[in-house]
N, C-alpha and C positions, 0 to 999 in steps of 0.2 A: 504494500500500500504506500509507504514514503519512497520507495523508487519511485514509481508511477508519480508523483506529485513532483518529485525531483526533475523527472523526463519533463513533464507540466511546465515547471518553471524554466529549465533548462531551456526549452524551447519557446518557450515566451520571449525569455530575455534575448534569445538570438534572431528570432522575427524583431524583435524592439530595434535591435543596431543594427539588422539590413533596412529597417524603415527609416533610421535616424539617420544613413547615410547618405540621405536623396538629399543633393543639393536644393541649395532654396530656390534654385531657376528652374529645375525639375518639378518640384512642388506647384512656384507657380504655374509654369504650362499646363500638367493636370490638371489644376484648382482651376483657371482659367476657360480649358478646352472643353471640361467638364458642366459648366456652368450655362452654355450653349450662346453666350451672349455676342450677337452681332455688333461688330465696329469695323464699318467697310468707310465708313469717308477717310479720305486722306488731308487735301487741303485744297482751296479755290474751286470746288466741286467737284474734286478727281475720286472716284473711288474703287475700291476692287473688284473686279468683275464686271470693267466698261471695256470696249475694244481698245483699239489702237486707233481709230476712226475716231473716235469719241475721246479718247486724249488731244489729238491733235486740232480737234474742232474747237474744243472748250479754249485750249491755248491758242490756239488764234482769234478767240474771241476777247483772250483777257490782254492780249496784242492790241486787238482792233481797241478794246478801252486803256490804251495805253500802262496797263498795269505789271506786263512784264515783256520782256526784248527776248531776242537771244543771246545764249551765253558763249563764251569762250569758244571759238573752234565749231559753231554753230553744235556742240553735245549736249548744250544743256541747255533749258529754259531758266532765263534770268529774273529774279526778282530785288530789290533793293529795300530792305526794312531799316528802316528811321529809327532813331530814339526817338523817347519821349521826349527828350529835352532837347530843341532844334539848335542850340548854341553849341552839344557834343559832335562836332562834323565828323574825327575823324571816328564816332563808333560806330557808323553806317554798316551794314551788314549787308553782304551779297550770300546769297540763296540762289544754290546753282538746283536743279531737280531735272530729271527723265522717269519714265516708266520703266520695268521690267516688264514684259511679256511673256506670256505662258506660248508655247508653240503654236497656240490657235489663237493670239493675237492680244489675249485677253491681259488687261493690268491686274499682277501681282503683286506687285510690290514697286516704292520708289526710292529711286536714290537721288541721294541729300547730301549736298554741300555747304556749310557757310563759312565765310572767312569776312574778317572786315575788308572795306573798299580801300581803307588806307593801307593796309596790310604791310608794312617791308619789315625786313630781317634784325633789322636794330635797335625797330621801336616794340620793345618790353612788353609794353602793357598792351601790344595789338597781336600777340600773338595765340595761337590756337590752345596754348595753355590757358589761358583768360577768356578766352570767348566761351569754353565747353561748358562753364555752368552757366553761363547766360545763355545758351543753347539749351542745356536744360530743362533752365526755367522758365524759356518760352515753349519748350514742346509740351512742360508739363501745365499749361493753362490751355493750349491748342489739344492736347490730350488726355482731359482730366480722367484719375483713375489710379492703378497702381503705381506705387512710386518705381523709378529707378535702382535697379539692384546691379553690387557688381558683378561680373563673371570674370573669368580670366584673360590674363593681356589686358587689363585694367577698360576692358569693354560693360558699358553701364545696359541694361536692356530694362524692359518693361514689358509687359502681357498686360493686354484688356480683351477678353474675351477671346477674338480671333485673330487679331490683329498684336502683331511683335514689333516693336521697337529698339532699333540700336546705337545705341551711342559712342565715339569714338574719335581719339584726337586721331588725324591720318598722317600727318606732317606740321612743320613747325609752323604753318599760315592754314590748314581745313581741317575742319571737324567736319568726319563724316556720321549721316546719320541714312539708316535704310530704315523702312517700315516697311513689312512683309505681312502677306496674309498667311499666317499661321499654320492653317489645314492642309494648304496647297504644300507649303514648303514642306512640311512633316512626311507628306503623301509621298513628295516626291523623293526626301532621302531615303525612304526604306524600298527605291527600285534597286 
């Protein structure tokens, strides 16, 4: 009979620390994927599961109202965010973005650049060290919801429902950031 309870507990406590070993970004994705909740908008009315048709209409439309150009090398759609305080010139932020594509055309995910427009190599305080939590803390009011957690390679991510967010200094002037639709990406690593 105390064997039997021994094995009981034995076995308890060794289910307890292969459950305790699930990182917290594991955790979230389940807690999240589980919960069924849709978050397909991305940003300016782009969202997951629009064609490629329907990315480049909307963005010529936000062209036609003057609201974004193209970017660098025509790769990426440019946008230019202000501070609130109009006397801060040099913190102007450039917001580079394209879609990814699923093979049938569809947007899954986008990638995200920002760097300030003053940007050079010597000024301190305009580097991609300084920008990442002001990046941040503007994804995290454009995307209320789970906070930012780290993972490895000092990459910050987030989970709301379907929708993954990543955060990420790239180089000493960008911080990259992707938002991916969760299901799709998940689906597609375990081919």
């Amino acid at each position: 009979m105390r064997l039997n309870n021994l094995i009981k507990q034995i076995f308890f406590l060794l289910m307890l620390t292969v459950f305790s070993c699930e990182s917290e970004y594991t955790k979230m994705v389940k807690n999240e994927m589980a919960s069924g909740k849709q978050n397909n908008g991305i940003f300016y009315g782009l969202k997951f599961g629009q064609t490629k048709k329907d990315f480049f209409k909307i963005c010529w439309d936000l062209n036609k109202k003057e609201m974004v150009t193209n970017g660098p090398e025509n790769n990426y759609v440019q946008v230019i965010l202000y501070p609130q305080d109009s006397t801060k010139t040099t913190e102007k932020i450039r917001m580079l973005f394209y879609a990814k594509f699923s093979p049938d055309n569809i947007i899954r995910a986008m990638d995200v650049k920002f760097s300030y427009v003053a940007w050079s190599p010597w000024a301190k305080d305009l580097l991609a060290d300084k920008l990442l939590p002001k990046v941040q803390d503007t994804l995290m009011k454009w995307f209320p919801g789970n906070p930012f957690i780290k993972v490895k390679n000092d990459i910050l991510v987030k989970v709301d429902g379907n929708r993954q967010i990543q955060l990420a200094k790239e180089s000493d002037r960008d911080v990259s950031v992707l938002i991916e639709d969760l299901p799709y990406k998940l689906k597609n690593l375990n081919k």
